[in-house]
C-alpha angles and dihedrals in degrees: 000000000000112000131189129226116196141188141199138223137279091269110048148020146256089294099067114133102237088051090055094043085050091049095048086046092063102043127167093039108099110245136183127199120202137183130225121266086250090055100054081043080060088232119146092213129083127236128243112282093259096060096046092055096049087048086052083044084045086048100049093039085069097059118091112268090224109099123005139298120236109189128194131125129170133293098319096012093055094043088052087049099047084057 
């Protein structure tokens, strides 16, 4: 089963409404949405482009290998993931 990873901008977390709203429009596709190492630190401030690219390749590690991976987030998470 195809599952989505998403992202969110630079400001905010996993919580943000338009991930949740993506995530309920595409039940019942499983999707995960996941927050940036300086946001679980409970820093403000992103971190430099490589380390928010492992943490997106450590996101989607975690997932089960079986089915595909469909990434996208919102504003810098989408861009990040688009890299």
């Amino acid at each position: 089963m195809t599952r989505l990873l998403l992202f969110p901008g630079s400001g905010s977390d996993s919580n943000h409404p338009a991930l949740v709203a993506v995530a309920n429009a595409v039940k019942p596709m499983r999707t995960v949405r996941a927050d940036f190492p300086y946001r679980k630190a409970g820093r403000r401030a992103p971190d430099r482009a490589p380390v928010l690219l492992q943490a997106v390749r450590d996101e989607v590690a975690l997932l089960p290998r079986r089915g595909g991976v469909v990434l996208g987030g919102r504003s810098m998470g989408g861009r990040i993931c688009s890299m």
